[in-house]
LUMROVEX-659096 format. One record per residue (C-alpha): residue in one letter; chain; x negated, y negated, z. Coordinates in steps of 0.05 Angstrom, whole numbers, padded with zeros to 5 digits. Layout:
code:A; unit:A; px:X; py:Y; pz:Z
...
***
This chain:
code:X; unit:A; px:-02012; py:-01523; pz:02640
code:X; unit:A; px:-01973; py:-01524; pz:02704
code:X; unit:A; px:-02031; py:-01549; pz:02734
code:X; unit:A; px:-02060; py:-01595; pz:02696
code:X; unit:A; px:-02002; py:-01653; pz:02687
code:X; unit:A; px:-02044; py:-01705; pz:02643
code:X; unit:A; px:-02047; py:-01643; pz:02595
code:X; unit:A; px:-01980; py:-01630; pz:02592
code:X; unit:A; px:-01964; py:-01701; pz:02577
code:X; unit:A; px:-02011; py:-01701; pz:02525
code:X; unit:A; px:-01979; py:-01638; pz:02500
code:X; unit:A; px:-01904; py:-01670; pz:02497
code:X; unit:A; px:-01936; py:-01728; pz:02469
code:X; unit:A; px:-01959; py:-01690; pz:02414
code:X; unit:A; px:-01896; py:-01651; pz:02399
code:X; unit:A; px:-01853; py:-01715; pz:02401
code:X; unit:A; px:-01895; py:-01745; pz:02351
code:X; unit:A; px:-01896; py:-01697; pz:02309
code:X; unit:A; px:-01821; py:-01678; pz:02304
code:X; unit:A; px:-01817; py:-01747; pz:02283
code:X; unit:A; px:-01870; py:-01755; pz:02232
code:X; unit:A; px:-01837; py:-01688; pz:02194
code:X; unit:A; px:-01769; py:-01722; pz:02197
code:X; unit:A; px:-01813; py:-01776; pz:02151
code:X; unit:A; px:-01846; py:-01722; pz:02116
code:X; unit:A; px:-01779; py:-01706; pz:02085
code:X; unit:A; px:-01746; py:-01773; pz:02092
code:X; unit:A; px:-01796; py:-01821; pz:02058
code:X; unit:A; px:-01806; py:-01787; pz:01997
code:X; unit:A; px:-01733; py:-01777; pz:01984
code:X; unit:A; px:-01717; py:-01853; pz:02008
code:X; unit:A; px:-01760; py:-01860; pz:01943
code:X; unit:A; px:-01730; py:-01809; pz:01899
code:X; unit:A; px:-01654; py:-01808; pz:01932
code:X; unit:A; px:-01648; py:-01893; pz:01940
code:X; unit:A; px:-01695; py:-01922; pz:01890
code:X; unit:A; px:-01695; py:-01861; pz:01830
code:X; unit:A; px:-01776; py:-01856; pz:01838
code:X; unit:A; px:-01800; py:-01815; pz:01787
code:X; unit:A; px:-01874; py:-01779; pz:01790
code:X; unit:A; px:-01917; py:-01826; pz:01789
code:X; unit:A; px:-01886; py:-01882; pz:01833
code:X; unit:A; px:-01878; py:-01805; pz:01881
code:X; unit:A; px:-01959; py:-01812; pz:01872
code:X; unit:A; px:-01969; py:-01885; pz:01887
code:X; unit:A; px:-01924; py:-01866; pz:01959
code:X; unit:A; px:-01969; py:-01809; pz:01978
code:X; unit:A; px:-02033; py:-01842; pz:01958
code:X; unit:A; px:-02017; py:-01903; pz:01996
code:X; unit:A; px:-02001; py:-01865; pz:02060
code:X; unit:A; px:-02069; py:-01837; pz:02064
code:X; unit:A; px:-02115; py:-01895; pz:02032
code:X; unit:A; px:-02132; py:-01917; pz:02100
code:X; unit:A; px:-02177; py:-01848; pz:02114
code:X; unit:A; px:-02214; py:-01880; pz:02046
code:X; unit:A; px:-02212; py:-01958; pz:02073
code:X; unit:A; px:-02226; py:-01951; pz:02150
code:X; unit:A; px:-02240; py:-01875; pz:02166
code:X; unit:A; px:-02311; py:-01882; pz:02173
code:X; unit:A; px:-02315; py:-01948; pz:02215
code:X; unit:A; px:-02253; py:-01924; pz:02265
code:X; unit:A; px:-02300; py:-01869; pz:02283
code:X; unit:A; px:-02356; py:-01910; pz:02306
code:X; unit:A; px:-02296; py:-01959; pz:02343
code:X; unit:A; px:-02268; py:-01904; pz:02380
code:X; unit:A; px:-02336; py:-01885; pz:02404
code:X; unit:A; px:-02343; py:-01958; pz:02439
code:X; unit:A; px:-02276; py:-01959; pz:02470
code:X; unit:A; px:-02235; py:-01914; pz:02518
code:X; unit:A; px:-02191; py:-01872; pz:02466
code:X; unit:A; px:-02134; py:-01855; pz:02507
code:X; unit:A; px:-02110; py:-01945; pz:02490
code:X; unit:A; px:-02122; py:-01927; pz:02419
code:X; unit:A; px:-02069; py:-01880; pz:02417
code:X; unit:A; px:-02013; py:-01916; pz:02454
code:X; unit:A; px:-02025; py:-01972; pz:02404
code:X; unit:A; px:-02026; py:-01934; pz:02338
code:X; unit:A; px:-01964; py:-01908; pz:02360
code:X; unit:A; px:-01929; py:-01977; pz:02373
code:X; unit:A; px:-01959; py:-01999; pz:02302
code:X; unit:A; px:-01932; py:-01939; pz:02270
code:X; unit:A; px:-01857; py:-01938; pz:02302
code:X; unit:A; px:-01855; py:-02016; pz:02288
code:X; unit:A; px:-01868; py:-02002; pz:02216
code:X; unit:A; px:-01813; py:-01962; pz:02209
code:X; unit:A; px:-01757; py:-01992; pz:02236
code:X; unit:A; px:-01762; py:-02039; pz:02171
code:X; unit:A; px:-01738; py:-01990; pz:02125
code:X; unit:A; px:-01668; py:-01974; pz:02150
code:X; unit:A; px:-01654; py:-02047; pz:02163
code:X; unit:A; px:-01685; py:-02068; pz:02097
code:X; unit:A; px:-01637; py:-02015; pz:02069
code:X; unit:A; px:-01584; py:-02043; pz:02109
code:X; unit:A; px:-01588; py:-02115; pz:02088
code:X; unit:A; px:-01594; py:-02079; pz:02011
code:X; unit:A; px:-01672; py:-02108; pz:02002
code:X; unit:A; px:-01712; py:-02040; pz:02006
code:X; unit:A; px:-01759; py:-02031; pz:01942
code:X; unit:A; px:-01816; py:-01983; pz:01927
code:X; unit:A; px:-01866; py:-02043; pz:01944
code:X; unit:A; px:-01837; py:-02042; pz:02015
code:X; unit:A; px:-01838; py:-01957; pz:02011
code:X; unit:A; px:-01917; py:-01977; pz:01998
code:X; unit:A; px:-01925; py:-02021; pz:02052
code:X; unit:A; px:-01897; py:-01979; pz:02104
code:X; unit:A; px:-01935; py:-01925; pz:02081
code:X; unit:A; px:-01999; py:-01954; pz:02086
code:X; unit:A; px:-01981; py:-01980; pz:02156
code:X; unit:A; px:-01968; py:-01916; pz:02178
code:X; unit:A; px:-02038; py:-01886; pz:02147
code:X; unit:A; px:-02072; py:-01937; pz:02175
code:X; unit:A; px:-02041; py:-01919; pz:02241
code:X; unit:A; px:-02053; py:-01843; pz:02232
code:X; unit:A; px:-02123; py:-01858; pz:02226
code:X; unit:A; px:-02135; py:-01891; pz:02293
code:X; unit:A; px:-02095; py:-01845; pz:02331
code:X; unit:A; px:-02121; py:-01780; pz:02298
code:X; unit:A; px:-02195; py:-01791; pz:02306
code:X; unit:A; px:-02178; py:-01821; pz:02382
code:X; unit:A; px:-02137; py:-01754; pz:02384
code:X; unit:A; px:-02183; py:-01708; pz:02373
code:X; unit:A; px:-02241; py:-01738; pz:02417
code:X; unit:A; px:-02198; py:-01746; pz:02476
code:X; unit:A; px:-02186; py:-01673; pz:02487
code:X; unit:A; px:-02250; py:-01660; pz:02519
code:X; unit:A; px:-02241; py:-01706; pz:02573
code:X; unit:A; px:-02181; py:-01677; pz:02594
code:X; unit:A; px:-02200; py:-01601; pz:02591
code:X; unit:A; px:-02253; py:-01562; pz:02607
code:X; unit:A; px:-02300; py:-01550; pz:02547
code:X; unit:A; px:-02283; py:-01465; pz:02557
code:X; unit:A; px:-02214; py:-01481; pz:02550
code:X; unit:A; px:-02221; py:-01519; pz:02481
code:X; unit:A; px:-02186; py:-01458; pz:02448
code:X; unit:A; px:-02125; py:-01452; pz:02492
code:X; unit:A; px:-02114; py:-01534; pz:02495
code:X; unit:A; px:-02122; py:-01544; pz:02416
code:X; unit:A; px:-02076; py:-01476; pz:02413
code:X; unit:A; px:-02029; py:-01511; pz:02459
code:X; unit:A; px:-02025; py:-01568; pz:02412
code:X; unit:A; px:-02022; py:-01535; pz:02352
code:X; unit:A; px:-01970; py:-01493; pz:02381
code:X; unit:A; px:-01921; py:-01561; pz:02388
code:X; unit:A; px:-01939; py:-01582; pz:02318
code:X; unit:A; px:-01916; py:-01523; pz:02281
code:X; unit:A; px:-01858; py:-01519; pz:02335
code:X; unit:A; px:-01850; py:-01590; pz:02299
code:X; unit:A; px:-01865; py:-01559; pz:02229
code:X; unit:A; px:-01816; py:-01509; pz:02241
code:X; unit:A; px:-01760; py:-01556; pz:02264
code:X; unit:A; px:-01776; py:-01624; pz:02237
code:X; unit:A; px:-01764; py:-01615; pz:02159
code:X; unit:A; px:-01689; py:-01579; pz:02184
code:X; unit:A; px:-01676; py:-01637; pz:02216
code:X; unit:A; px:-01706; py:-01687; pz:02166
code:X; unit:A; px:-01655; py:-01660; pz:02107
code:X; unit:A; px:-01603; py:-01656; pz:02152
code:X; unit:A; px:-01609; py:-01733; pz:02178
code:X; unit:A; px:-01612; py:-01749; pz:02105
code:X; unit:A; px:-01549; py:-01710; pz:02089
code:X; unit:A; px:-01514; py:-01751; pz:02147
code:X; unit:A; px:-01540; py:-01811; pz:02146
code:X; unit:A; px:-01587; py:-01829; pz:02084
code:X; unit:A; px:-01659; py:-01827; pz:02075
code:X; unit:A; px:-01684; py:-01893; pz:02098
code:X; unit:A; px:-01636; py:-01888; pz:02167
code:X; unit:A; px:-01670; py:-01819; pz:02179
code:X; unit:A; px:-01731; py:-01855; pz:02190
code:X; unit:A; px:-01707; py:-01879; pz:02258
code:X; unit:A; px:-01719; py:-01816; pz:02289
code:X; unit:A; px:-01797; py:-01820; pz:02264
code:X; unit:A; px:-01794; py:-01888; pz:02300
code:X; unit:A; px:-01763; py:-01861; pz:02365
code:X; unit:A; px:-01801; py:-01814; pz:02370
code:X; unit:A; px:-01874; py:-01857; pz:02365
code:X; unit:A; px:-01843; py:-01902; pz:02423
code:X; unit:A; px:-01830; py:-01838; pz:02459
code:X; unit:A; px:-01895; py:-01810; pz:02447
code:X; unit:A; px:-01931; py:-01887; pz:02470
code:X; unit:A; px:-01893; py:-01884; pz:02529
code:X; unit:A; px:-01918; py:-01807; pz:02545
code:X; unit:A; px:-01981; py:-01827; pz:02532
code:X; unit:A; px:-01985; py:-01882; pz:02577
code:X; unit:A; px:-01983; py:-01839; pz:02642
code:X; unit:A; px:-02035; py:-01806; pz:02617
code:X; unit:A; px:-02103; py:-01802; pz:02661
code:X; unit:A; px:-02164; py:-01782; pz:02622
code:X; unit:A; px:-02243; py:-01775; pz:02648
code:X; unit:A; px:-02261; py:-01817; pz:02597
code:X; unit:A; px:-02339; py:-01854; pz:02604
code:X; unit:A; px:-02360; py:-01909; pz:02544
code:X; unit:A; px:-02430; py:-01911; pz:02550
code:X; unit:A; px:-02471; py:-01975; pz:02572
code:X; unit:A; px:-02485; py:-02024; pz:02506
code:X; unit:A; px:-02424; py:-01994; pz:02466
code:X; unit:A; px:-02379; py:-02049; pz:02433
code:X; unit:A; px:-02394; py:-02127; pz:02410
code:X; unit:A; px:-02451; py:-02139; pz:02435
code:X; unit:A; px:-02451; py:-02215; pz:02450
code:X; unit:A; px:-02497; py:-02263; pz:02405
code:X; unit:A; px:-02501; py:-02206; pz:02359
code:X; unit:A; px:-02514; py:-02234; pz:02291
code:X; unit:A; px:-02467; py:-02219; pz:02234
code:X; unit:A; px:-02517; py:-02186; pz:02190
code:X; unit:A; px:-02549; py:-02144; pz:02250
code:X; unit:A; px:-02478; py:-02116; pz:02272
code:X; unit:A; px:-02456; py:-02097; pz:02202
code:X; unit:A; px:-02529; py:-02062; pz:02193
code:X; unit:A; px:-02511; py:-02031; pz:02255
code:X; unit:A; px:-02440; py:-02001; pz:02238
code:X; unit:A; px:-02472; py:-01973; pz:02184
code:X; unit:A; px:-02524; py:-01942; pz:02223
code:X; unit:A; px:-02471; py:-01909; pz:02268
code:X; unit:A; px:-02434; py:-01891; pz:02210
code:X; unit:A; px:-02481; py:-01854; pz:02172
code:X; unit:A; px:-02500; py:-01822; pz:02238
code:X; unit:A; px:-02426; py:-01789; pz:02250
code:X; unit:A; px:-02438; py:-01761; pz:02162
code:X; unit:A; px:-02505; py:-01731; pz:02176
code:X; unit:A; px:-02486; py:-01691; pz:02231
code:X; unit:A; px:-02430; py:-01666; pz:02190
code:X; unit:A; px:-02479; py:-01655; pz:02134
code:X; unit:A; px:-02539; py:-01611; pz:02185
code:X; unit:A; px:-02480; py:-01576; pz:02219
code:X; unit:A; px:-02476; py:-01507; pz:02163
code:X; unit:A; px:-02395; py:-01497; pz:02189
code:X; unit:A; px:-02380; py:-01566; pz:02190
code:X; unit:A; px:-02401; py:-01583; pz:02119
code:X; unit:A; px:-02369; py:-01514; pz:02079
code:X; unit:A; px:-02307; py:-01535; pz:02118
code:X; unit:A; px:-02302; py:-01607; pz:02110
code:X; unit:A; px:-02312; py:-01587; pz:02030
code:X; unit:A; px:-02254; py:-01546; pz:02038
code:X; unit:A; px:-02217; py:-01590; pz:02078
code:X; unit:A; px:-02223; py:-01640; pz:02022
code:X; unit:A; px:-02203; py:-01591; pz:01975
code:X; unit:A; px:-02145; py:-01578; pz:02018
code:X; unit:A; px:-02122; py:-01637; pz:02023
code:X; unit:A; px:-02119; py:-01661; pz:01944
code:X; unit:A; px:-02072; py:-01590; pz:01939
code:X; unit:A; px:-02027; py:-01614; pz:01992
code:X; unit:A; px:-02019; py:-01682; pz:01961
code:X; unit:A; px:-02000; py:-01656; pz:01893
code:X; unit:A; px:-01948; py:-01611; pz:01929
code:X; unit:A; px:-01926; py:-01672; pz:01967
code:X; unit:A; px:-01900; py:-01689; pz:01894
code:X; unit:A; px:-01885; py:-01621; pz:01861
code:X; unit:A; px:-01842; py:-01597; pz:01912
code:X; unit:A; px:-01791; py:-01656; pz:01911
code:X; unit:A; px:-01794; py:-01659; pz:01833
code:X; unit:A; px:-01790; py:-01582; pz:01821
code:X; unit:A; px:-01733; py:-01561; pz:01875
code:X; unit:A; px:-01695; py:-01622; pz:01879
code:X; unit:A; px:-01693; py:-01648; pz:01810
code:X; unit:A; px:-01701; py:-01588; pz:01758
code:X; unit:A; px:-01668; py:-01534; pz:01816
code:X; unit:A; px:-01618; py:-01584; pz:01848
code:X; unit:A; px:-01636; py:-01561; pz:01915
code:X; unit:A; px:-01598; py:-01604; pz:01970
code:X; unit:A; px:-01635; py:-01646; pz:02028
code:X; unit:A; px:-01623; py:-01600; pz:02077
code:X; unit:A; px:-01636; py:-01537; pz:02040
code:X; unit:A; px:-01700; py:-01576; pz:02018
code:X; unit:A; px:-01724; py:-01587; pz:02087
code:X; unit:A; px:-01703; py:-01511; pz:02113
code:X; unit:A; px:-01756; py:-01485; pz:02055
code:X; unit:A; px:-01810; py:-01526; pz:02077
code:X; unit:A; px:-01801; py:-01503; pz:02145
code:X; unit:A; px:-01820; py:-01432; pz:02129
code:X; unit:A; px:-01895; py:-01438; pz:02136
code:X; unit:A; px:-01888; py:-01472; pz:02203
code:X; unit:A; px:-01858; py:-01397; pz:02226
code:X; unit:A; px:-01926; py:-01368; pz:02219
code:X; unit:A; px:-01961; py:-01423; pz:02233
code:X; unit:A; px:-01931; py:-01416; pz:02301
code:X; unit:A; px:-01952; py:-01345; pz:02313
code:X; unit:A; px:-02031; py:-01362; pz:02286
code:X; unit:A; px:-02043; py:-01419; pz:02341
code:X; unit:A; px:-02013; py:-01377; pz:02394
code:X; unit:A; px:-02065; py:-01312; pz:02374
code:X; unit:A; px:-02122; py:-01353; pz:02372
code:X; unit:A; px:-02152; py:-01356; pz:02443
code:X; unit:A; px:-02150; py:-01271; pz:02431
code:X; unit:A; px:-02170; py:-01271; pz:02365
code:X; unit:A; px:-02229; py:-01308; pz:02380
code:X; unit:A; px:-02248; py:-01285; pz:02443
code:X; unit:A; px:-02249; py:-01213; pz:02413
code:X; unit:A; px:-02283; py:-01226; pz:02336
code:X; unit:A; px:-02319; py:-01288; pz:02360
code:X; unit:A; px:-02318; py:-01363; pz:02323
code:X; unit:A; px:-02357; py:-01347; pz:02256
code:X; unit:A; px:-02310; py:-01280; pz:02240
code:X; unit:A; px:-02252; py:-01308; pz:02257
code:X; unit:A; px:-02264; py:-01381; pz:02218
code:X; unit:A; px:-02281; py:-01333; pz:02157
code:X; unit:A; px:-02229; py:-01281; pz:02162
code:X; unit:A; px:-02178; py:-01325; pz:02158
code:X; unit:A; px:-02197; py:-01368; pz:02099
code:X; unit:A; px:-02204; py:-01306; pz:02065
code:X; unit:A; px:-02134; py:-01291; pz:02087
code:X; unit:A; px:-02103; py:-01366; pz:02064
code:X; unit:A; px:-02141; py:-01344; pz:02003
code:X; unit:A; px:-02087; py:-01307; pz:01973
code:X; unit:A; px:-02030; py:-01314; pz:02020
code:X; unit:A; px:-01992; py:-01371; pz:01980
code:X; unit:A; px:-01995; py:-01345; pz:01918
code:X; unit:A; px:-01933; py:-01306; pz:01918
code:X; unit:A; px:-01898; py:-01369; pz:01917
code:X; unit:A; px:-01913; py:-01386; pz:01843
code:X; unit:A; px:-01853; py:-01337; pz:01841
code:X; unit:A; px:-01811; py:-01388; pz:01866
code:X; unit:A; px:-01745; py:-01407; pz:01823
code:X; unit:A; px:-01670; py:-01410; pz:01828
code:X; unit:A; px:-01623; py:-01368; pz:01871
code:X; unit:A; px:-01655; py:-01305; pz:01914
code:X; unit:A; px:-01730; py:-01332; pz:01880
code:X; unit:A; px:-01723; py:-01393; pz:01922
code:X; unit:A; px:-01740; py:-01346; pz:01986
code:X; unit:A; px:-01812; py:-01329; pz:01952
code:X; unit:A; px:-01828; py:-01397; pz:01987
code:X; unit:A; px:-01814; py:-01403; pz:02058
code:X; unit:A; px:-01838; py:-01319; pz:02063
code:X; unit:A; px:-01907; py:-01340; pz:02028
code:X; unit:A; px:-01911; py:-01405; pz:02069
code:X; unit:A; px:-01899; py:-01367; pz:02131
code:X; unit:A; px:-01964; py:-01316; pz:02111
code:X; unit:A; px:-02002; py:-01369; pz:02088
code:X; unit:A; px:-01973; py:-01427; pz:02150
code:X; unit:A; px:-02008; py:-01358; pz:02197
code:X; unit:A; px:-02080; py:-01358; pz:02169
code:X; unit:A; px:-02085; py:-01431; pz:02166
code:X; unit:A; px:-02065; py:-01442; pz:02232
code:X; unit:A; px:-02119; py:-01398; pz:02262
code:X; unit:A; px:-02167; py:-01428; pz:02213
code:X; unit:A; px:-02166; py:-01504; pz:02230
code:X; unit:A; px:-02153; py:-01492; pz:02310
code:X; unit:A; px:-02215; py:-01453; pz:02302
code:X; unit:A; px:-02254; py:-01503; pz:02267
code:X; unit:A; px:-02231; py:-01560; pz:02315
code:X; unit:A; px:-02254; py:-01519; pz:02374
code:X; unit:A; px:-02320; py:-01500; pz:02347
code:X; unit:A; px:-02339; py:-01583; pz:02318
code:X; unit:A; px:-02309; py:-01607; pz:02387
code:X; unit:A; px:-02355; py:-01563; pz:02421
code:X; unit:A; px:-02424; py:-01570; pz:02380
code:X; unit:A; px:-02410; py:-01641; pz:02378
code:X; unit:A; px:-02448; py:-01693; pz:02434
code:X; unit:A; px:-02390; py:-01725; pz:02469
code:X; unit:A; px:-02423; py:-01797; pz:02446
code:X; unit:A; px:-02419; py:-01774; pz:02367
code:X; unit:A; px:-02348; py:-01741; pz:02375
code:X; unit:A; px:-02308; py:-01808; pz:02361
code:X; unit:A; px:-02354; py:-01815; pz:02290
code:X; unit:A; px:-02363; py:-01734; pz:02272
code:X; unit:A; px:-02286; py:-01729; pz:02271
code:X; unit:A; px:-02275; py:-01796; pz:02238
code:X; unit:A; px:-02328; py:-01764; pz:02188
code:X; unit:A; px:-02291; py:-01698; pz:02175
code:X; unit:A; px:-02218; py:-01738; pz:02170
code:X; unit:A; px:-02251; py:-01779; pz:02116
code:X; unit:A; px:-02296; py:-01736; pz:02076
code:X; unit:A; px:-02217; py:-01679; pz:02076
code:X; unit:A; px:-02154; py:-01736; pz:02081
code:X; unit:A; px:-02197; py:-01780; pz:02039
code:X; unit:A; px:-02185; py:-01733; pz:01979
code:X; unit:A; px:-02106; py:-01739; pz:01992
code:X; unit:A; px:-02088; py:-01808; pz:01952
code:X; unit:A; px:-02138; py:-01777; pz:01899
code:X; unit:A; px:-02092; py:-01712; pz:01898
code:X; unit:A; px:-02028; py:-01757; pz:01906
code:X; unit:A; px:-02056; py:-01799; pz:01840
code:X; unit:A; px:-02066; py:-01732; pz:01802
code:X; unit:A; px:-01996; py:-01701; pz:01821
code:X; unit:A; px:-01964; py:-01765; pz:01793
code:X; unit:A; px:-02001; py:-01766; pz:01726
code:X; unit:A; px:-01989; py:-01700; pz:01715
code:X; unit:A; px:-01915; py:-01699; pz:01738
code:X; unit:A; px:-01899; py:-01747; pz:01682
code:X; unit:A; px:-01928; py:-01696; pz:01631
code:X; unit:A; px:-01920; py:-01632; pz:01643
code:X; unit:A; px:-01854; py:-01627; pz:01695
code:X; unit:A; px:-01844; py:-01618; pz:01767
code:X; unit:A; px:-01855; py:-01536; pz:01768
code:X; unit:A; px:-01924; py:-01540; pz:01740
code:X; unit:A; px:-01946; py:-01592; pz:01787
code:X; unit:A; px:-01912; py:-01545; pz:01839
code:X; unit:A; px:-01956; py:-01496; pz:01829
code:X; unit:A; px:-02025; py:-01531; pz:01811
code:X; unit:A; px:-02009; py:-01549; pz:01892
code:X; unit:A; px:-01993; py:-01486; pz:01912
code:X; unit:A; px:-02056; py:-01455; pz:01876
code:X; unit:A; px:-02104; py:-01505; pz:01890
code:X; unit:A; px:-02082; py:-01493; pz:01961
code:X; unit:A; px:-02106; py:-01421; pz:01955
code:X; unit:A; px:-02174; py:-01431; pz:01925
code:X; unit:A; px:-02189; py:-01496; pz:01962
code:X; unit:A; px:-02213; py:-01439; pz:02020
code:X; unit:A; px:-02264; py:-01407; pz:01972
code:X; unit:A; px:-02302; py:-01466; pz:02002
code:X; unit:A; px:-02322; py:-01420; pz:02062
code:X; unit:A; px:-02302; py:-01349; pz:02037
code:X; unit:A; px:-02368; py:-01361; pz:01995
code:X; unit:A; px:-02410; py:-01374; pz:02056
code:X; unit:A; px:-02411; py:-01303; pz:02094
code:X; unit:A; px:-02464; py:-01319; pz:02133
code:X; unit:A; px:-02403; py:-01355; pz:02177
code:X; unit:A; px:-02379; py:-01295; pz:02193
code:X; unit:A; px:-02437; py:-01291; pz:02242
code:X; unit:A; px:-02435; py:-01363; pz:02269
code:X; unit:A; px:-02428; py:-01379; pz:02341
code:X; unit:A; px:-02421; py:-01440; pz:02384
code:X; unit:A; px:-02475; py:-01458; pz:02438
code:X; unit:A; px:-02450; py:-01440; pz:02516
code:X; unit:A; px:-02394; py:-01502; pz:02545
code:X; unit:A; px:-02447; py:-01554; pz:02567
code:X; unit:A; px:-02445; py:-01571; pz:02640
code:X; unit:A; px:-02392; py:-01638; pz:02651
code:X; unit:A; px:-02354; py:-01657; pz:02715
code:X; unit:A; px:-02299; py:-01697; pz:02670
code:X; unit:A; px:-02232; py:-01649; pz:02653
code:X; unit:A; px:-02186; py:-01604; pz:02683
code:X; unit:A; px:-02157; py:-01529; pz:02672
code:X; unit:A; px:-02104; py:-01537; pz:02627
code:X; unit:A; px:-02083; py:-01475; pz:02645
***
């Protein structure tokens, strides 16, 4: 990394952003629940707004990012999203915040998220090396759960100090930080000749044409065997974490009285392991290969979280953060290792629409999940919700375990490029 500056910005980027967006991860939901007495299902409008762009734009932002240079994308998403923010705290200043706002924001920030992920993603490549794909996505999944791990902490204790919707601030710093960062970025990046508007293009013929480039981004997803088992259990994924999005507030804050800041300590638990499985992966796969280590550990986030259905009041509330941290381990080596391998199997002129694909086909299911959590908070309470998430979470991997033949897959040599640098 020392040598390699635009990588380490990008890295810092990353971890700035994401402390931020886990202060929201605690902060929004209780802004709801702690300032405006949401119950379930107005908990399941909140998360299924945040992640209704992935539905509404996911597919066309792939085939935009794949006309543009990326690295613009990003600064801007990140403006968007830090603007967005700073309404809450002075709408709950002025004594005007209301779940409709909550909403809003929310699907400002999705919409945002949506943008910058897919840009994210594809930009990599033109700033490392294609043999280094491991240890630069390892890098950056390294700052996230470093985020994961921190982020929550700090989210429950800026709520404990200064309310939920002032909390939200730091998720607003920190996207102006992580512009700014991004900024001095320099990235190899090439848009290929006829990309974009084309001028005197007909409505009808461009729209026929988005479509086209679309559909092209799903069917490679669709002939790629790894790609498709895990963008099914992606989407799987996904629902689970929505639905515990809503259980977890409803079970351990209102039915075990949990505070904010114990609240946000237990949800850092998984980011502890989740730590340790992006740092193993350049040695895990370099000694068991792609295929065995992709299927090993979805076998392993398989049953890792179930212990946490033990979950409850006093000494049982430690069942989650130790199963989180187990189960925060094999996830971690599974989706850096599925990154690596569709970054790498991927032409550099599809990788803008294949990601946009996978991010809609998984985070599409999330508002779906979010919808489902709600209903079912309102009937049957907040622990049974908790742990439809945390099972669903568990099974949602069966999507691959049931494939073995992954075990022996294998990505094609790094393809010969002159853009990128060592990150190393």
């Amino acid at each position: 990394m020392r040598s390699n500056p635009d990588f380490r910005r990008f890295v810092w980027a990353n971890g700035v952003t994401q402390m931020g967006t886990q202060v929201t991860t605690v902060a929004l939901p209780l802004a709801a629940v702690l300032t405006l007495d949401a119950g379930a299902l107005e908990l399941g409008l909140l998360a299924a707004a945040q992640m209704a762009a992935f539905l509404l734009v996911g597919l066309p932002a792939g085939v935009w990012v794949d006309r543009v240079r990326r690295l613009p994308v990003l600064v801007w998403s990140d403006l968007v999203r830090g603007l967005a923010l700073v309404t809450v705290p002075l709408a709950a200043w002025a004594g005007v915040l209301t779940l409709p706002q909550l909403y809003a924001v929310a699907l400002l920030l999705g919409f945002g998220t949506v943008f910058f992920d897919v840009a994210h993603m594809s930009l990599l490549p033109a700033i490392v090396p294609e043999d280094r794909l491991e240890r630069g996505n390892g890098a950056l999944e390294v700052t996230r759960n470093v985020s994961l791990l921190a982020g929550p902490g700090v989210g429950g204790w800026l709520v404990n100090l200064l309310t939920a919707p002032v909390a939200l601030l730091a998720d607003s710093v920190s996207y102006l930080a992580s512009a700014l960062l991004l900024s001095r970025v320099r990235a190899e990046e090439r848009v290929r000749a006829g990309e974009g508007v084309r001028a005197g293009e007909r409505p009808a013929r461009r729209e026929r044409r988005l479509r086209r480039e679309m559909a092209e981004g799903l069917a490679f997803v669709v002939r790629e065997p790894v790609l498709r088992r895990v963008a099914v259990g992606g989407a799987l994924v996904m629902a689970a974490n929505s639905i515990c999005a809503i259980g977890f507030p409803l079970y351990l804050i209102k039915e075990l009285d949990v505070g904010p800041g114990a609240y946000g300590l237990l949800l850092s638990g998984s980011a502890c392991g989740a730590l340790a499985g992006a740092a193993l992966v350049p040695r895990l796969t370099a000694r068991f290969g792609t295929g065995a280590t992709l299927y090993g550990s979805a076998v392993l986030a398989t049953v890792l979280y179930l212990p946490a259905l033990a979950t409850g009041p006093g000494w049982r509330l430690a069942f989650l953060p130790v199963a989180g941290a187990l189960f925060g381990a094999a996830s971690s080596v599974f989706g850096v290792t599925q990154l690596s391998h569709r970054q790498r199997v991927t032409p550099g002129h599809l990788l803008g629409r294949v990601n946009a694909a996978m991010r809609f086909l998984m985070w599409g299911a999330f508002p779906l999940g979010g919808l489902l959590g709600g209903a079912l908070g309102e009937r049957v309470g907040g622990y049974a919700v908790f742990a439809v998430g945390i099972a669903a979470l568990g099974l949602s991997h069966l999507a691959v375990v049931t494939a073995p033949r992954i075990r022996t897959a294998t990505a094609p040599p790094p393809r010969p490029r002159c853009a990128g640098r060592d990150p190393a």
